[in-house]
N, C-alpha and C positions, 0 to 999 in steps of 0.2 A: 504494500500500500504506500502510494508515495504522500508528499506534505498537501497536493493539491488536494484528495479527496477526506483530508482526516477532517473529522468531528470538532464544529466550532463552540465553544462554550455558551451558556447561554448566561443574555446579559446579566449584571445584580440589580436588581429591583429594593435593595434594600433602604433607601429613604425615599420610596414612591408607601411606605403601607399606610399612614394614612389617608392619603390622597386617593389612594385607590381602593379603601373602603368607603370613602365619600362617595367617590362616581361607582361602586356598587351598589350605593344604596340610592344613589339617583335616578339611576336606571331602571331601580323596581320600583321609582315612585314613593320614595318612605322620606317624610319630613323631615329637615335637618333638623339633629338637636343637639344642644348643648349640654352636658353631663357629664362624669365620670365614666372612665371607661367599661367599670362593673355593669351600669346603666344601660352602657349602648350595645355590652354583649348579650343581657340579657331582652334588651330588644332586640334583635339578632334571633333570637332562642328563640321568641316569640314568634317572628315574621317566618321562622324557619316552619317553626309546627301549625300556621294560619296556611288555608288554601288560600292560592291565588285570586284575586280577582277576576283578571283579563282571560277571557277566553281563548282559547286555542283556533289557531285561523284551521278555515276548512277548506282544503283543496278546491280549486276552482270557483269561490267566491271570493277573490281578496278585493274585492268593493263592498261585499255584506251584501250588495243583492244579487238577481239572479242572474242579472246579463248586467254590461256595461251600458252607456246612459249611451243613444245615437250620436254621433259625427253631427257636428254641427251644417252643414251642409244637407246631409239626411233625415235633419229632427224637425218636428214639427211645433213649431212655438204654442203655447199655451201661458196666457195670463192668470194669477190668482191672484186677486186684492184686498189688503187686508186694512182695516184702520190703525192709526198709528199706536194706539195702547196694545189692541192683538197682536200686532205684529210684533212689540217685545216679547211678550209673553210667548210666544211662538219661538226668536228667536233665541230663548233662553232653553224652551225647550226642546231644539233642535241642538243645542249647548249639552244637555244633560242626555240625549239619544248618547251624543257622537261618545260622550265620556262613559256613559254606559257600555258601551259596543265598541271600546278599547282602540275607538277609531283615531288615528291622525284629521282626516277631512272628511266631513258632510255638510254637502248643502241640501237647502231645501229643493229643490229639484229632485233630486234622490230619494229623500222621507216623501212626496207626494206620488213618484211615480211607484215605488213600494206599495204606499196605501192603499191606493186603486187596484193593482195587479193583488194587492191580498181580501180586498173587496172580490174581486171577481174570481177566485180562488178558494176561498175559505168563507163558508156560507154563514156560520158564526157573525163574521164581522161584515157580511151583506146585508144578515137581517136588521143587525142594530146600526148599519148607515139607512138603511129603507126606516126604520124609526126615526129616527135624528132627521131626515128628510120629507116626512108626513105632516 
C-alpha cells in the first residue's frame, strides 16, 4: 500500500461540542435554554423518551397533496374573496395547517384546492359543506 491510498485521520471536533449541541437541538426544534448543564441533559432525556412530533414524509407526496398544483400557463384562475378580519383569521390558520403538517411552505391555493378535491372524495365532508351551504 503506498502513502497515496492510506487512511486520513478524521478531523478533532473537540471545541465544536457545545456548539454542536446547540444546532442539534435547533434542528429538532427544542427552545434555547439557559441552565446548568444537569438541566439541559436531563432535557435531552426527556426529548429523547417524547415521540416526535413531525410526521414522516410519505413517498410521493412531498407537497402533502395529491398531485402538484398546474403550471401556471395550464391553471385555471379562480378568485376567492374574503373581508379583511376573515382573511386574518384565515391567514393564521393556514399559519397553524403548515406548522401542523411539518411543512416549510403553504399557501392558500393549496389548502382550497385540497378542500374541494376532499369535498368531492370523502362524503363525510360533502354532506356537512351541503349543510354549511343550505
Amino acid at each position: 500500500m503506498n502513502a497515496a491510498r492510506s487512511h486520513t485521520p478524521a478531523p478533532d471536533l473537540g471545541g465544536l461540542g457545545e456548539d454542536w449541541e446547540r444546532l442539534k437541538k435547533l434542528r429538532r426544534g427544542e427552545p434555547q435554554e439557559a441552565g446548568s448543564p444537569d438541566q439541559e441533559q436531563q432535557h435531552d432525556d426527556d426529548q429523547a423518551a417524547a415521540p416526535r412530533r413531525r410526521r414522516q414524509s410519505v413517498p410521493g407526496r412531498s407537497r402533502g397533496g395529491r398531485r402538484p398544483p398546474p403550471a401556471a400557463a395550464d391553471a385555471v384562475p379562480t378568485t376567492v374573496r374574503f373581508d379583511p378580519e376573515e382573511s386574518s383569521r384565515i391567514d393564521r390558520f393556514i399559519l397553524e395547517l403548515r406548522d401542523d403538517a411539518g411543512r416549510r411552505a403553504l399557501d392558500k391555493a393549496e389548502v382550497v384546492r385540497e378542500l374541494i378535491r376532499m369535498g368531492m372524495e370523502h362524503e363525510p365532508t360533502r354532506k356537512a359543506l351541503l349543510r354549511r351551504l343550505r
